[in-house]
N, C-alpha and C positions, 0 to 999 in steps of 0.2 A: 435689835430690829432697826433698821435702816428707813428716815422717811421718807417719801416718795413727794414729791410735786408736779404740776404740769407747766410744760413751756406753755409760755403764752403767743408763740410761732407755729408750732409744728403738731402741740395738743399732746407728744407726747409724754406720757411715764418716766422718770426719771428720779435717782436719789437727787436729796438736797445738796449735797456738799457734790456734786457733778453740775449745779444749775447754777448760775449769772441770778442776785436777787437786788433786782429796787427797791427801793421803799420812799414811800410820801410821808415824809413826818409829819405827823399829825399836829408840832406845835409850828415849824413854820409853813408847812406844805410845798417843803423845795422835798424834790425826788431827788435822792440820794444809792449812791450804790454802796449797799450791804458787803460787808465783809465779815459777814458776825459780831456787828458789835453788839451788845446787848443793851448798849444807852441810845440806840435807835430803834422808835417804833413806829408804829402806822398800819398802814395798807401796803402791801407788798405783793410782785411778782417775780415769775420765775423766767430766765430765757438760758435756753439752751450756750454750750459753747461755740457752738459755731457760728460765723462768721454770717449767713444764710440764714439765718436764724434771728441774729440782732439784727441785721438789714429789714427781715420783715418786718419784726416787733418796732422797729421804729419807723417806717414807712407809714404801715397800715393804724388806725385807732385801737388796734385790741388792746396794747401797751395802756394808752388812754384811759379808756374803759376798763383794764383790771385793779389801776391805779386809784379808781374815782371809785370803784364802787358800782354794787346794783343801787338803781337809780329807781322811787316812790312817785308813781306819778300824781300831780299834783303837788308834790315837797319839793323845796329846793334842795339842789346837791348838796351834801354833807363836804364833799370835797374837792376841790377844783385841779385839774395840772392842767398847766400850760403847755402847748406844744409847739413850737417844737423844745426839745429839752435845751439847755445850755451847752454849748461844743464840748467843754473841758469834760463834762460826765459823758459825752460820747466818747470821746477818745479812749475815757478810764473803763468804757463798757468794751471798747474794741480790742484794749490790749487782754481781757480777761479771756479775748477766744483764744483756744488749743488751735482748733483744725478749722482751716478757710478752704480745703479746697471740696468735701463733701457735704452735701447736706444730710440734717437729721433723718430725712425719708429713705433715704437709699442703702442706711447702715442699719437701722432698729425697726426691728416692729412694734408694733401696738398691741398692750397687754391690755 
């Protein structure tokens, strides 16, 4: 059985090993891109391959916000990321898209 994750762009359905995954290391809190390593852990998100897809997720705060955690009001944040990210981990999020010229909406529906 294949896991499933959500982009955190587009909301939708996806196996894991078809998703782009961050992770905030829980011991230094630099957000790092996932390739399975198993000696990184933390809080992790999922983005889609496409090109449209990492543009949103980095534009907009969801990225932010799925990276940090639900948030206790009255507590302080468990987890901090800074934004914007560091170039180099853009670049290595950019090369991981397949297809730049469609977005996720227009190919998949929503299971």
């Amino acid at each position: 059985m294949l896991s499933t994750r959500i982009c955190v762009a587009c909301r939708l359905k996806k196996a894991q090993k078809d998703l782009i995954r961050l992770t905030c290391d829980f011991q230094s809190g630099e957000v790092r891109l996932n390739k399975g390593d198993r000696r990184l852990s933390g809080r992790s998100c999922y983005i889609c391959r496409q090109k449209t897809c990492v543009d949103q997720a980095l534009k907009g705060m969801r990225l932010k916000g799925a990276l940090e955690g639900r948030k206790v009001k009255g507590r302080p944040a468990v987890r901090t990321v800074a934004l914007p990210l560091p170039e180099q981990l853009i670049q290595l999020v950019y090369r991981e898209c397949t297809d730049t010229g469609k977005t996720c909406q227009n190919t998949q529906s929503k299971e």
